[in-house]
PDB file of N, CA, C and O in Angstrom:
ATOM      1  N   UNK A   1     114.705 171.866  73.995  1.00  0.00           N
ATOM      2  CA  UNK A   1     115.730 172.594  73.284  1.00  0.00           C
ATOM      3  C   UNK A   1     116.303 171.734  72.169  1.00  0.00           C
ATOM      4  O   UNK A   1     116.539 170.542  72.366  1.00  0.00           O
ATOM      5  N   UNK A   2     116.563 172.411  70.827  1.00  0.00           N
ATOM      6  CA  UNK A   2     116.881 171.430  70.201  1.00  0.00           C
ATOM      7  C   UNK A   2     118.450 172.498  69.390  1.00  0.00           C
ATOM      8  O   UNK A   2     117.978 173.582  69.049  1.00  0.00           O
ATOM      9  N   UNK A   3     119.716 172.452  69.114  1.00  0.00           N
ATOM     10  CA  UNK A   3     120.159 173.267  68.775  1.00  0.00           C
ATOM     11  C   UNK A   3     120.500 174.250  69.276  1.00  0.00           C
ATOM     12  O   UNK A   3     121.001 175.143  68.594  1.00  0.00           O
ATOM     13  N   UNK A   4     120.342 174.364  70.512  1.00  0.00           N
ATOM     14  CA  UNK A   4     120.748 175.537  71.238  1.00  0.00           C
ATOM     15  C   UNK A   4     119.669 177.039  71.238  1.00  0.00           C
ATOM     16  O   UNK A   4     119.860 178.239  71.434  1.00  0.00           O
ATOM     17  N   UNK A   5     118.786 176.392  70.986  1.00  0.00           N
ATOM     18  CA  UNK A   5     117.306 177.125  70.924  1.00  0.00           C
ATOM     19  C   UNK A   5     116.244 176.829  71.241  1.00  0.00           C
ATOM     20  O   UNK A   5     115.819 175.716  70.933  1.00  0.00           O
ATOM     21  N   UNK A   6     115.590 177.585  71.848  1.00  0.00           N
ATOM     22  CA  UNK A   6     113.937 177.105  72.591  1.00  0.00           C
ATOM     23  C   UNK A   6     112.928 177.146  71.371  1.00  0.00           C
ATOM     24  O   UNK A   6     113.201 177.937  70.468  1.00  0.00           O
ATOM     25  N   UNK A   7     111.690 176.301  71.250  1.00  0.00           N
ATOM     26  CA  UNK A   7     110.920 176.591  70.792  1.00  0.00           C
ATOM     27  C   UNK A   7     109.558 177.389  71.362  1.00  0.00           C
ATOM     28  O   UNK A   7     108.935 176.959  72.332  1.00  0.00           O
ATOM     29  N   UNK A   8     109.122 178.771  70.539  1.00  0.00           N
ATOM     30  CA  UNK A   8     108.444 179.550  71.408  1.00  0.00           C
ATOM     31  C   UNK A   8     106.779 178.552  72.010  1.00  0.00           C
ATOM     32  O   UNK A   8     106.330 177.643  71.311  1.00  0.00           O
ATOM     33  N   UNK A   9     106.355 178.814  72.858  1.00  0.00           N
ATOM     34  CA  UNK A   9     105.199 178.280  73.424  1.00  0.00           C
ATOM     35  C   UNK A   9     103.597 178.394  72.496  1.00  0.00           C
ATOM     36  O   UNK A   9     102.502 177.844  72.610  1.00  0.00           O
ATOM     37  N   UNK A  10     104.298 179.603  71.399  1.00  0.00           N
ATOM     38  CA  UNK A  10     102.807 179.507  70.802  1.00  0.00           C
ATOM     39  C   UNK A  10     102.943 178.472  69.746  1.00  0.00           C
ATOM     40  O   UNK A  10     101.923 178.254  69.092  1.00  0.00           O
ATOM     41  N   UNK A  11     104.199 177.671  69.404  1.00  0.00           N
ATOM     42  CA  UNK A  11     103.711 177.007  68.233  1.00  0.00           C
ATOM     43  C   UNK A  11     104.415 175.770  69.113  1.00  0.00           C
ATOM     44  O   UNK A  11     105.513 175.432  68.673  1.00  0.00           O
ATOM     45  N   UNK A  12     103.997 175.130  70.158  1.00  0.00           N
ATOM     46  CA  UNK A  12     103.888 173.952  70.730  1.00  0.00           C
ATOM     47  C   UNK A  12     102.667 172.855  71.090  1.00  0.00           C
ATOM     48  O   UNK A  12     102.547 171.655  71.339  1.00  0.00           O
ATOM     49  N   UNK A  13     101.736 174.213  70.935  1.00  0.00           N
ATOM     50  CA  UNK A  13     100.164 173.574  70.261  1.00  0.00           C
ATOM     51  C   UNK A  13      99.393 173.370  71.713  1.00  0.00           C
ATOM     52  O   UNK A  13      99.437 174.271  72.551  1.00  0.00           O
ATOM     53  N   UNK A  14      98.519 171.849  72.019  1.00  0.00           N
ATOM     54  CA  UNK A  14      98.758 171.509  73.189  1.00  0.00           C
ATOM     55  C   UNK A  14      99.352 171.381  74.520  1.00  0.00           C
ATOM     56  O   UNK A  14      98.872 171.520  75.645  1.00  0.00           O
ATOM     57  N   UNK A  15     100.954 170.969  73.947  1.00  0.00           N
ATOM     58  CA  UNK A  15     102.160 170.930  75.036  1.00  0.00           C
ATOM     59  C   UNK A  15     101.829 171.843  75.573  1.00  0.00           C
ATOM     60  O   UNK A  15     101.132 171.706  76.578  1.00  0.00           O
ATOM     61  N   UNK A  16     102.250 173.319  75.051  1.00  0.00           N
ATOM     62  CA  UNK A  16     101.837 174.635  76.434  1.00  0.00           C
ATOM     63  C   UNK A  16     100.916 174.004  77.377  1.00  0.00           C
ATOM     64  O   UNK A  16     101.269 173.689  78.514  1.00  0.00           O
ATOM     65  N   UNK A  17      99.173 173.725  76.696  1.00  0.00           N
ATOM     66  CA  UNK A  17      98.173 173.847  77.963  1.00  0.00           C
ATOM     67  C   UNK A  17      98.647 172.982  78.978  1.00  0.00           C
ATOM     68  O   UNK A  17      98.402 173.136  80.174  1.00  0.00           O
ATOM     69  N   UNK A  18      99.523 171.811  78.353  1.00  0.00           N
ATOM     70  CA  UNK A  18      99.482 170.694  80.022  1.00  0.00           C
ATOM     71  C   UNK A  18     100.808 170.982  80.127  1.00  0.00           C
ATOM     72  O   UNK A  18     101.615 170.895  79.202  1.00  0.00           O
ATOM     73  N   UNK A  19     101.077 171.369  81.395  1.00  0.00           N
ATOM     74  CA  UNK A  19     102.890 171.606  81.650  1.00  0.00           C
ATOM     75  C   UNK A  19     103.329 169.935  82.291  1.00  0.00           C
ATOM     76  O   UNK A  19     102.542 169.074  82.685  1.00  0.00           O
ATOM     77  N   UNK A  20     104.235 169.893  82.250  1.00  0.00           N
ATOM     78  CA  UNK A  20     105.025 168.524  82.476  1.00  0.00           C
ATOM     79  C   UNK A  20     104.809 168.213  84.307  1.00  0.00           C
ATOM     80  O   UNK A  20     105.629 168.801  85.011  1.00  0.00           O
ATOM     81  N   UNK A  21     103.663 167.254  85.104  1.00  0.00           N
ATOM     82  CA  UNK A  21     103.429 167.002  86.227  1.00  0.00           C
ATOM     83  C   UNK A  21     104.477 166.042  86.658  1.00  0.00           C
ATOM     84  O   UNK A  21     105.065 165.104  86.119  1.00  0.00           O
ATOM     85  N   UNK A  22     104.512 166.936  88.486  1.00  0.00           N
ATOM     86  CA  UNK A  22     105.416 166.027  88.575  1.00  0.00           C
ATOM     87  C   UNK A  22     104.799 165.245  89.865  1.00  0.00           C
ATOM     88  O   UNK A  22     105.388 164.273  90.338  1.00  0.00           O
ATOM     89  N   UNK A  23     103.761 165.659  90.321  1.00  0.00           N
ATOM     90  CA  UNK A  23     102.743 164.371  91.204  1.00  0.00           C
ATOM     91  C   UNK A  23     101.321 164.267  90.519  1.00  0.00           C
ATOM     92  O   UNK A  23     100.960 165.052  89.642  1.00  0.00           O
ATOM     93  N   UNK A  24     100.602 163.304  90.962  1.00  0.00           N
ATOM     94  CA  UNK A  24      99.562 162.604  90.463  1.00  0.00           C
ATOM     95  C   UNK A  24      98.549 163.489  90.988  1.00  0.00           C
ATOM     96  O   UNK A  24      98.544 163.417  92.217  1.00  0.00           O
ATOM     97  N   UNK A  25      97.350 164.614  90.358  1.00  0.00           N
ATOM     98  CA  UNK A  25      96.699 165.345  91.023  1.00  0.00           C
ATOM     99  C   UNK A  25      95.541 164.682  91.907  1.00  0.00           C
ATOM    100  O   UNK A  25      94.709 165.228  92.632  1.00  0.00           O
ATOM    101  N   UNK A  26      95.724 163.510  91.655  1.00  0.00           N
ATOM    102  CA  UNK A  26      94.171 163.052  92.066  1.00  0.00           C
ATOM    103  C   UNK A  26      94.848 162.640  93.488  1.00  0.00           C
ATOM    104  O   UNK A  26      94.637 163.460  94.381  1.00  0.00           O
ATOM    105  N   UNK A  27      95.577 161.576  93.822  1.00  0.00           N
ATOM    106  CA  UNK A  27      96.492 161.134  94.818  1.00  0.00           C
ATOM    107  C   UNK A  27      97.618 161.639  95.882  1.00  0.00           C
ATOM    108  O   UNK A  27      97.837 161.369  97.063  1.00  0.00           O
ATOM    109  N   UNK A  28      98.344 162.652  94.752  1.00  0.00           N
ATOM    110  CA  UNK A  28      99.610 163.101  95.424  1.00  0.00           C
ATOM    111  C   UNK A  28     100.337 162.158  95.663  1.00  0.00           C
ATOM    112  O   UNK A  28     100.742 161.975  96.811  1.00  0.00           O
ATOM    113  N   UNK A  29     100.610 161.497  94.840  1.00  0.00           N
ATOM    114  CA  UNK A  29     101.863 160.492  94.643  1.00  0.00           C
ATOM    115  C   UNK A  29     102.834 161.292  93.991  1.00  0.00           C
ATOM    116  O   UNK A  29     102.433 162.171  93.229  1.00  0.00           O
ATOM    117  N   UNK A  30     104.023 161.130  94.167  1.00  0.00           N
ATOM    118  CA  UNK A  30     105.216 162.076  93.146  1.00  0.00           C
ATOM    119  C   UNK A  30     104.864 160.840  92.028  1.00  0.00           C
ATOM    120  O   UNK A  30     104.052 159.930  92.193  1.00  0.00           O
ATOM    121  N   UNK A  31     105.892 161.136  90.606  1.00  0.00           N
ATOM    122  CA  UNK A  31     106.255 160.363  89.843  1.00  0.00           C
ATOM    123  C   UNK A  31     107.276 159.127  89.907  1.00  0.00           C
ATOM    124  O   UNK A  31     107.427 158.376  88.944  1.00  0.00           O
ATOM    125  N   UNK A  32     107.846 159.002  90.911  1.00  0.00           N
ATOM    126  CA  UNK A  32     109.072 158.018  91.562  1.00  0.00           C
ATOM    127  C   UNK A  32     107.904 156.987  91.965  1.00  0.00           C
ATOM    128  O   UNK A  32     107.748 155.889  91.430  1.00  0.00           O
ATOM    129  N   UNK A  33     107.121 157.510  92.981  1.00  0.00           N
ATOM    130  CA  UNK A  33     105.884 156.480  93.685  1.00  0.00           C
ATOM    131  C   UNK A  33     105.181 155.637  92.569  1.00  0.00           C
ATOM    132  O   UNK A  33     105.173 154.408  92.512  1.00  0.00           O
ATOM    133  N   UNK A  34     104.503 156.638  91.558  1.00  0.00           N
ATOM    134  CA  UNK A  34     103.243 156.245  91.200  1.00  0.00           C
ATOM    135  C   UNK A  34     103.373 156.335  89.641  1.00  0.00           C
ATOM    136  O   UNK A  34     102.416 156.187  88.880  1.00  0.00           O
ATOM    137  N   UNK A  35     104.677 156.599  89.241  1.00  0.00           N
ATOM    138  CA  UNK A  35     105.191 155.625  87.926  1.00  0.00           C
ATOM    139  C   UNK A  35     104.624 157.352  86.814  1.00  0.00           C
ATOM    140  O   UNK A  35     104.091 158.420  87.116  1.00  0.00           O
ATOM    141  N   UNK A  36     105.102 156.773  85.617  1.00  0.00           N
ATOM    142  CA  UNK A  36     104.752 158.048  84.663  1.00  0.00           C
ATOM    143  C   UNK A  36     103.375 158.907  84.918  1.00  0.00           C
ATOM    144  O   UNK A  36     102.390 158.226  84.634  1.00  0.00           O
ATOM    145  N   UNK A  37     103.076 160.138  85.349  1.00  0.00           N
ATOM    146  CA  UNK A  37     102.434 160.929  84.992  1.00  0.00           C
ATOM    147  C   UNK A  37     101.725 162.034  83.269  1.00  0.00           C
ATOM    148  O   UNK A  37     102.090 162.786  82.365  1.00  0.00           O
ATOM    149  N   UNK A  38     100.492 161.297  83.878  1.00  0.00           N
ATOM    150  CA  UNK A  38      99.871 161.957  82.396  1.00  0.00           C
ATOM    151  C   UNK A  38      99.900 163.374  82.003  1.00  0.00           C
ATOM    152  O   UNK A  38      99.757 164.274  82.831  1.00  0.00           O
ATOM    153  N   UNK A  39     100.132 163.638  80.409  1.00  0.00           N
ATOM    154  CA  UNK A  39      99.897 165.145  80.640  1.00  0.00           C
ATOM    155  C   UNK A  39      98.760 166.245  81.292  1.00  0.00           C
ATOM    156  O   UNK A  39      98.656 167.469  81.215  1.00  0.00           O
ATOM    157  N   UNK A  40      97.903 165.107  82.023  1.00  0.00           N
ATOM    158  CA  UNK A  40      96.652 165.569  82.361  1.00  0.00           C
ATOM    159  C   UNK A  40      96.879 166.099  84.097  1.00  0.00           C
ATOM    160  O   UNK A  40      96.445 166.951  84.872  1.00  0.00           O
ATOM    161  N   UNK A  41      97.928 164.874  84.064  1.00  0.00           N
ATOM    162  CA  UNK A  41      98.532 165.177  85.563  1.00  0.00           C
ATOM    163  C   UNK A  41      97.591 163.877  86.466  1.00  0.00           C
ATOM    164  O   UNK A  41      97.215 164.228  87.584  1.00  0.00           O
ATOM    165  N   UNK A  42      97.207 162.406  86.017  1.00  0.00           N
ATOM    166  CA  UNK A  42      96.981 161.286  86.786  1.00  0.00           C
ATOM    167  C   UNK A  42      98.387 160.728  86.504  1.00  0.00           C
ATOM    168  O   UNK A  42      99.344 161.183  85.878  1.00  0.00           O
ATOM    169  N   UNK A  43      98.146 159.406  87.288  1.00  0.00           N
ATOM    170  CA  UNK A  43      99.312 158.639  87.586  1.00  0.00           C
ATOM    171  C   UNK A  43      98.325 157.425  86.578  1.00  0.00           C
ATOM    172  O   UNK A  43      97.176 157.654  86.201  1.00  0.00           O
ATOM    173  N   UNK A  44      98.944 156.398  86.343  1.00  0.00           N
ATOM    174  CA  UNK A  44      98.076 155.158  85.167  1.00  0.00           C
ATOM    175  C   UNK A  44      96.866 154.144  86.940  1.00  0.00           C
ATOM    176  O   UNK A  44      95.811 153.551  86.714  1.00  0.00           O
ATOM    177  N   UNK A  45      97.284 154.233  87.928  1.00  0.00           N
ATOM    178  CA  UNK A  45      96.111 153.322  88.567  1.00  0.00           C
ATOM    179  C   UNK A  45      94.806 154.402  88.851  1.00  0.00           C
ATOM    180  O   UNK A  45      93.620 154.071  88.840  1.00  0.00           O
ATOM    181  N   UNK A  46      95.449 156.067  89.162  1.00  0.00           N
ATOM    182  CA  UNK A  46      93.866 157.224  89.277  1.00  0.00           C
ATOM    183  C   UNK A  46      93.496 157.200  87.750  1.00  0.00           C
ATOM    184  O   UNK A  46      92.301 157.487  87.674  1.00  0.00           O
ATOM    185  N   UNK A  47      93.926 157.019  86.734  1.00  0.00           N
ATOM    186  CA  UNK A  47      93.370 157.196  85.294  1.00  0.00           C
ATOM    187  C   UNK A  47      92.489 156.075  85.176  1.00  0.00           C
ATOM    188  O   UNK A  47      91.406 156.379  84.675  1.00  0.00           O
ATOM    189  N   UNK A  48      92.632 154.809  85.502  1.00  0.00           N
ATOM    190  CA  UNK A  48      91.954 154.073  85.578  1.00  0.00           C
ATOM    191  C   UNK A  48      90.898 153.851  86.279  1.00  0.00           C
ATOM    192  O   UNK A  48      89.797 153.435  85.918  1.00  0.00           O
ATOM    193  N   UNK A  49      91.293 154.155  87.333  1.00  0.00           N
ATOM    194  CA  UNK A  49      89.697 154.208  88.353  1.00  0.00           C
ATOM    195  C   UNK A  49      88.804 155.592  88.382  1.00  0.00           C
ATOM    196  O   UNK A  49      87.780 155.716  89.055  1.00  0.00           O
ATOM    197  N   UNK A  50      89.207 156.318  87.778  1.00  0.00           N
ATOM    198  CA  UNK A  50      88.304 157.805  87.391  1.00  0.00           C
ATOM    199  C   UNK A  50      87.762 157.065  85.747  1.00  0.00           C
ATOM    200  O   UNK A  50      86.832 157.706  85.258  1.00  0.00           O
ATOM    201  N   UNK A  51      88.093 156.199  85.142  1.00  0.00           N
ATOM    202  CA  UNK A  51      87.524 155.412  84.056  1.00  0.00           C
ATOM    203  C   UNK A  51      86.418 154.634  84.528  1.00  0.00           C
ATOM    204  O   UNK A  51      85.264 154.729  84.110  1.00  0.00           O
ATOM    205  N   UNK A  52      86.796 153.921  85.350  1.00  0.00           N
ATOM    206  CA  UNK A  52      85.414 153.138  85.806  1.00  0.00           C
ATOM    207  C   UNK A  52      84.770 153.805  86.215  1.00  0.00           C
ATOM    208  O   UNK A  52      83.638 154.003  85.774  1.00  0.00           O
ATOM    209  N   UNK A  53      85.280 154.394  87.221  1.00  0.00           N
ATOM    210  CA  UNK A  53      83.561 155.533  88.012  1.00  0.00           C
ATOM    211  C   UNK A  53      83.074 155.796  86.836  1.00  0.00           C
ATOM    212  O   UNK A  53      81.934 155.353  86.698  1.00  0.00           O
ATOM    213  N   UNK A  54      83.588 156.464  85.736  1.00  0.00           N
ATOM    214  CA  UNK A  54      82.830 157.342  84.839  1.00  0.00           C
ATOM    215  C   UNK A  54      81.957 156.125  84.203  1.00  0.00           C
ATOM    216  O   UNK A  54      80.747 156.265  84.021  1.00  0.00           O
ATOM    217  N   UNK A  55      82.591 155.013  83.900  1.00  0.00           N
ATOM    218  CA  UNK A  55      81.806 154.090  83.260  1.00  0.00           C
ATOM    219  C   UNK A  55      80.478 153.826  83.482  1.00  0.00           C
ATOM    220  O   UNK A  55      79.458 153.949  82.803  1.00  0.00           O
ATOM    221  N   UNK A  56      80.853 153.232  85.167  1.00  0.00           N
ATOM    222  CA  UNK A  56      79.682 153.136  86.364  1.00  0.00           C
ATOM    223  C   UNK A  56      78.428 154.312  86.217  1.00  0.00           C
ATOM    224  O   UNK A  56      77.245 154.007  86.064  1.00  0.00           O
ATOM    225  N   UNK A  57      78.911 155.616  86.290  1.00  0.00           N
ATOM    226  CA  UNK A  57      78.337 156.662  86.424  1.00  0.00           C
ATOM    227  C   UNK A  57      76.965 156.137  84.698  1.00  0.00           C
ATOM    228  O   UNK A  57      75.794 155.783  84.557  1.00  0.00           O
ATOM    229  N   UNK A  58      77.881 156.361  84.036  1.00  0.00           N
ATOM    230  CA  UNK A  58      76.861 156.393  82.789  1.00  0.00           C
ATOM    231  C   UNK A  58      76.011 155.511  82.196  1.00  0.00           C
ATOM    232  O   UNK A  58      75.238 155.622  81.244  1.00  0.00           O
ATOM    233  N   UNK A  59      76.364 154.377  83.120  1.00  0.00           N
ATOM    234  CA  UNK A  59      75.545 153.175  83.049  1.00  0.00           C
ATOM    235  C   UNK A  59      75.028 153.302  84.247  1.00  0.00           C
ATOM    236  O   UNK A  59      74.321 152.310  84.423  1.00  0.00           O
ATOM    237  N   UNK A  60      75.003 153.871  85.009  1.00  0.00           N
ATOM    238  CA  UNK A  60      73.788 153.872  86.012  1.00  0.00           C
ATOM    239  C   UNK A  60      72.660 155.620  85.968  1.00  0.00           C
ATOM    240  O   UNK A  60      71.689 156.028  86.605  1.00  0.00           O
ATOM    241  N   UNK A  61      73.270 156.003  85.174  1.00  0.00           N
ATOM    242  CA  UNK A  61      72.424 157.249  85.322  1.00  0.00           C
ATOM    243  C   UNK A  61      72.193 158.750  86.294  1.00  0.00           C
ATOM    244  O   UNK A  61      71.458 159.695  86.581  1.00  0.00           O
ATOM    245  N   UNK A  62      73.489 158.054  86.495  1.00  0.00           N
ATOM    246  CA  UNK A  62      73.846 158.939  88.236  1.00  0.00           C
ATOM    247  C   UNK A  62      74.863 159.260  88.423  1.00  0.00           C
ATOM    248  O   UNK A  62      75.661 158.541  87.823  1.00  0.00           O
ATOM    249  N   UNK A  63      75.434 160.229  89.136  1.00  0.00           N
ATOM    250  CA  UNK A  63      76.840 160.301  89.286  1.00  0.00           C
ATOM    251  C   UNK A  63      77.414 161.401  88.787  1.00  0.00           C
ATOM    252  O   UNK A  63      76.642 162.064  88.095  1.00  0.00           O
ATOM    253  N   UNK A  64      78.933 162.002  88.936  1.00  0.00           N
ATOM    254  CA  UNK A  64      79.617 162.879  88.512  1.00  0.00           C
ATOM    255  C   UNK A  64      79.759 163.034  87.026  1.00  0.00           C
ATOM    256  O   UNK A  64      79.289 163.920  86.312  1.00  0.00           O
ATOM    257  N   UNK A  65      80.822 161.547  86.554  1.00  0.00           N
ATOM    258  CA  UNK A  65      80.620 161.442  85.397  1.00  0.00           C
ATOM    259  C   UNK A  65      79.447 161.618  84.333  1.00  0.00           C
ATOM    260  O   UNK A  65      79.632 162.161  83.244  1.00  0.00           O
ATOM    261  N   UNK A  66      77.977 161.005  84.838  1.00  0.00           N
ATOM    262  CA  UNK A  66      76.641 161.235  84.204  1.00  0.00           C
ATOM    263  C   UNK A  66      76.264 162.706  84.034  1.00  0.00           C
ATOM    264  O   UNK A  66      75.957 163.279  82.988  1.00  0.00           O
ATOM    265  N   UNK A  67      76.345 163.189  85.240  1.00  0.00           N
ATOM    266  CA  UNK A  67      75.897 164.372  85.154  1.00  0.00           C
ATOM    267  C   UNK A  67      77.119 165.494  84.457  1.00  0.00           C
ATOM    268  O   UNK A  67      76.696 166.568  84.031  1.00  0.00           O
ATOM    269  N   UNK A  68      78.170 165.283  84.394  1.00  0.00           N
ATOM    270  CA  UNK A  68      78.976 166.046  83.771  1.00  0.00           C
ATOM    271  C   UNK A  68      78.405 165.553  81.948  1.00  0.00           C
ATOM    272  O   UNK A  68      78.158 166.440  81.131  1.00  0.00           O
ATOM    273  N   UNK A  69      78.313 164.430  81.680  1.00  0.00           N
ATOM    274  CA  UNK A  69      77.618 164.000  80.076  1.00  0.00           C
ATOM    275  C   UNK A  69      76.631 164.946  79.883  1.00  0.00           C
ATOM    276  O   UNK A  69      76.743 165.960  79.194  1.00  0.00           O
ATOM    277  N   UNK A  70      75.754 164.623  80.450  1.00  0.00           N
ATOM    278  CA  UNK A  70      74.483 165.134  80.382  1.00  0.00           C
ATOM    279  C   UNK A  70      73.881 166.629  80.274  1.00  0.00           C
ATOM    280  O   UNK A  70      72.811 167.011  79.800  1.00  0.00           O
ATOM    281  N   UNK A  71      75.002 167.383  80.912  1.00  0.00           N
ATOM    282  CA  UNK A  71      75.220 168.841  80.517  1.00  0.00           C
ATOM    283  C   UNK A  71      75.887 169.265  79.946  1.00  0.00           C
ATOM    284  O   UNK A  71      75.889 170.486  80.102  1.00  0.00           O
ATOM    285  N   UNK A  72      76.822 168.797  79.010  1.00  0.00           N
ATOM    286  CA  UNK A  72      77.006 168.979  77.532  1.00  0.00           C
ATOM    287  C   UNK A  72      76.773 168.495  76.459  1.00  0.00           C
ATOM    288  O   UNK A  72      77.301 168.690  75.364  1.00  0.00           O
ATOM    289  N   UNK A  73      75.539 167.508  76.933  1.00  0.00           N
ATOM    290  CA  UNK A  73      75.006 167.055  75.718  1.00  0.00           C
ATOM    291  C   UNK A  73      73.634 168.019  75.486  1.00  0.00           C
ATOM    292  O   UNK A  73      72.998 168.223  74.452  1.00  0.00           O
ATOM    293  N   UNK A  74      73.418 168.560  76.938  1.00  0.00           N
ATOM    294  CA  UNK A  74      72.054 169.452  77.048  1.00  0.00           C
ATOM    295  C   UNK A  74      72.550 171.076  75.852  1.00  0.00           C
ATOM    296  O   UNK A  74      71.933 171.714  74.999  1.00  0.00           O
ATOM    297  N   UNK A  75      73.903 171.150  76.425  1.00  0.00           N
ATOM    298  CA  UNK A  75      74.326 172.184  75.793  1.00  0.00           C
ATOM    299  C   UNK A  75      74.076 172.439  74.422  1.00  0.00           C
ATOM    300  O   UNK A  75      73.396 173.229  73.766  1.00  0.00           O
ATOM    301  N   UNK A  76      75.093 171.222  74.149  1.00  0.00           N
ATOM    302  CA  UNK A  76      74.842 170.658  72.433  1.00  0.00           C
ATOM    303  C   UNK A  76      73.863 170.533  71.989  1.00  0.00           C
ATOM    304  O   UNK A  76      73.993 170.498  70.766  1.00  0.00           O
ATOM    305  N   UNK A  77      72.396 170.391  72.425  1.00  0.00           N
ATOM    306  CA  UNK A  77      71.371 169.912  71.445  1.00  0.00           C
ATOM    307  C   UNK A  77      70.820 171.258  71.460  1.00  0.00           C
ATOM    308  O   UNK A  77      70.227 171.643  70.453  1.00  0.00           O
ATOM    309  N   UNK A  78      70.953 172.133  72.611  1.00  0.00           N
ATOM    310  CA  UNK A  78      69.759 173.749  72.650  1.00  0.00           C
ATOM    311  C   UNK A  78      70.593 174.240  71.654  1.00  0.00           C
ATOM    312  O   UNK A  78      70.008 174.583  70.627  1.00  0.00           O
ATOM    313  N   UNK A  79      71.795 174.366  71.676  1.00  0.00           N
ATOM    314  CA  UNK A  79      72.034 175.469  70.512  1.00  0.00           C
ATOM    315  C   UNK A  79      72.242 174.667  69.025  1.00  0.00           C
ATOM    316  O   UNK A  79      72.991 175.335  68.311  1.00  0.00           O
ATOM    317  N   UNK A  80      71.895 173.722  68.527  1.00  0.00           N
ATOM    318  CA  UNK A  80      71.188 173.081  67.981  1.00  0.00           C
ATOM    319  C   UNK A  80      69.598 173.699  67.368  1.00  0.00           C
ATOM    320  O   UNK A  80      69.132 174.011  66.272  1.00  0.00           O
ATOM    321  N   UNK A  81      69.219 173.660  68.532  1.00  0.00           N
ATOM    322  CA  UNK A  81      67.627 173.767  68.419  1.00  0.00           C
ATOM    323  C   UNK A  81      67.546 175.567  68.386  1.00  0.00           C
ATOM    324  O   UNK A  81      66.436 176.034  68.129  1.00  0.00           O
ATOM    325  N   UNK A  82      68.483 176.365  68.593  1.00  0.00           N
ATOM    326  CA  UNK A  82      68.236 177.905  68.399  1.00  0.00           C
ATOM    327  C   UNK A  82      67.890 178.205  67.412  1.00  0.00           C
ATOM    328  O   UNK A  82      68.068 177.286  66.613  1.00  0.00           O
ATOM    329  N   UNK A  83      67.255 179.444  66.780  1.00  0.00           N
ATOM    330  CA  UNK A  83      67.162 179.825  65.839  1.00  0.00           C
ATOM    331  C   UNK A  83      68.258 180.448  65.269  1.00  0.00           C
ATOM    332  O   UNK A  83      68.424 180.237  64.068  1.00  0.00           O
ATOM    333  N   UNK A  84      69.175 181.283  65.933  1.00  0.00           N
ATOM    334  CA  UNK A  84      70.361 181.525  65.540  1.00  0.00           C
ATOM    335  C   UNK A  84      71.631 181.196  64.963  1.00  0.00           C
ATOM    336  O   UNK A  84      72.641 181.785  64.578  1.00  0.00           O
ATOM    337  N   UNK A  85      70.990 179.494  65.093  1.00  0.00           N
ATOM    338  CA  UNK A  85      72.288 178.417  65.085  1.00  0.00           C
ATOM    339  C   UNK A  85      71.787 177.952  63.322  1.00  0.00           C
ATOM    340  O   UNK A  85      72.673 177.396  62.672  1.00  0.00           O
ATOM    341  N   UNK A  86      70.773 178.125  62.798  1.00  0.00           N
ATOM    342  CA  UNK A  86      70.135 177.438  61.377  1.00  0.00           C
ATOM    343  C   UNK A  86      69.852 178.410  60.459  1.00  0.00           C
ATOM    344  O   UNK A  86      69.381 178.107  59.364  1.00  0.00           O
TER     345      UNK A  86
END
């Protein structure tokens, strides 16, 4: 609120999609426990270790993280390669 007025939700951009968390989704830590929450809704030690796995993952070729890459990069290159797309 700024002025005694709301600003409407369509011209807040982003802000709308992530609403303000108030535990850590990965953990279930509140925000008191497990310190500022992201607008994503981690706490800063699950943001970090969902970083490494992913790291791990893509340097080993395996994994959640890999396989989540790997099918939108599959995505990205077929419609690429469509005829519809050139």
């Amino acid at each position: 609120m700024h002025g005694g007025t709301s600003v409407p939700a369509s011209r807040l951009g982003w802000v709308a999609k992530y609403p303000r968390h108030r535990r850590c989704k990965l953990c279930g830590r509140d925000a008191s426990a497990a310190g500022p929450i992201s607008a994503r809704g981690k706490c800063a030690a699950c943001a970090d270790q969902r970083m490494v796995e992913n790291l791990h993952s893509l340097r080993a070729h395996r994994g959640e993280g890999f396989e989540r890459w790997y099918h939108e990069m599959h995505l990205t290159f077929q419609h690429e390669r469509s005829p519809a797309s050139g």
